[in-house]
Phi, psi and omega in degrees: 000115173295189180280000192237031185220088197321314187203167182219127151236093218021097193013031164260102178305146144238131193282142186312320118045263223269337145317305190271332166290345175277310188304309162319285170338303180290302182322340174243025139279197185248011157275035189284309216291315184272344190253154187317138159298154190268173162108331188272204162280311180299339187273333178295305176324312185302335180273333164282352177280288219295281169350328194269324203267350193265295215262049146244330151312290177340290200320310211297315186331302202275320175313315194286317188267337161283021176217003167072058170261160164226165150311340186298155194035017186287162162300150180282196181294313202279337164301324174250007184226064174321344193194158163281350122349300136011268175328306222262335199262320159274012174065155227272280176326310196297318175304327182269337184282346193277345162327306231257143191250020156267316184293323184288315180276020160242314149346303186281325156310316162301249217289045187292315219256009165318132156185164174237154174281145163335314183298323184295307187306329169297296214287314183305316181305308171291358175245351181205075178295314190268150084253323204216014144333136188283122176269110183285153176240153183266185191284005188250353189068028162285136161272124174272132164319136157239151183300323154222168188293183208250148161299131176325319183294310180309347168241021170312314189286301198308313163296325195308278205317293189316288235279351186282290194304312116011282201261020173259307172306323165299303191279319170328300211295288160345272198300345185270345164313312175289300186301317160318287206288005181260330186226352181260142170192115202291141165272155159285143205096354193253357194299172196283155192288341161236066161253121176326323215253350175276132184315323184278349169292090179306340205301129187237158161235000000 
């Protein structure tokens, strides 16, 4: 791999290039103020997020069109990643490729067949009884502690959704895991940002 190739995503380079035209970009928005200088260990890490975030657009890309998918009718964003939990559950690359509503209409394809059993849903209701309770509010619009859990049937739908939602987001993240490792291949300087054998990876135990 040469010096002027960020990556190979199934033998296709993406070129250092294309980095530095992702990088430019984001600086000159206005989260600039917030990002690392470049040039340091953190302006690297920021150039291994983007490279890790350049060639899983690419996986999605190529994935979406060999199975003939299009964006018409995909889900919005806030649908599949409602909160930052969410966010934080499907990691930070998967969450910014899901911007793209080609990525969000392979997201529904990959997990159509996603689903939890009765049992999950008792056992969650029997380990988090207040989760999803309604909180009355008083005529000043404090919402009061309520006094007991809700019957399982009255919250039914609502565990359903979350542990659904939940276990969709867990096997997407997973299979794009297995299709990177399968079709990406990193330059050196280029590592995914928290691989241990790279200099700049602070993270320790």
């Amino acid at each position: 791999m040469s010096g002027h190739v960020a990556a190979i995503v199934d033998g296709v380079a993406v070129p250092v290039d294309v980095v530095d035209a992702r990088e430019a970009r984001l600086r000159s928005t206005t989260l600039a103020a917030a990002l690392p200088r470049p040039g340091t260990s953190e302006g690297r890490q920021l150039r291994r997020w983007l490279t890790q975030l350049l060639v899983t657009e690419r996986v999605i890309a190529a994935e979406a069109a060999a199975r003939g998918l299009t964006a018409v009718a995909a889900p919005t964003e806030d649908e599949l990643l409602p909160d930052m939990a969410a966010r934080l559950d499907i990691g930070s690359v998967a969450a910014s490729a899901l911007a793209d509503p080609l990525a969000r209409a392979l997201f529904t394809h990959i997990t159509a067949a996603v689903d939890v059993s009765e049992a999950d849903v008792v056992g969650y209701h029997a380990r988090n009884p207040m989760r999803f309770v309604a909180r009355p509010a008083d005529h000043r619009g404090w919402h009061r502690r309520a006094a007991d859990a809700p019957p399982l049937d009255d919250v039914r739908s609502a565990i359903t959704e979350h542990l659904r939602s939940a276990a969709r987001r867990r096997a997407f993240r997973l299979w794009l895991d297995a299709r990177r490792a399968e079709l990406v291949e990193l330059a050196p300087g280029y590592e995914h940002p928290g691989d241990p054998r790279q200099p700049d990876n602070t993270h320790k135990h």
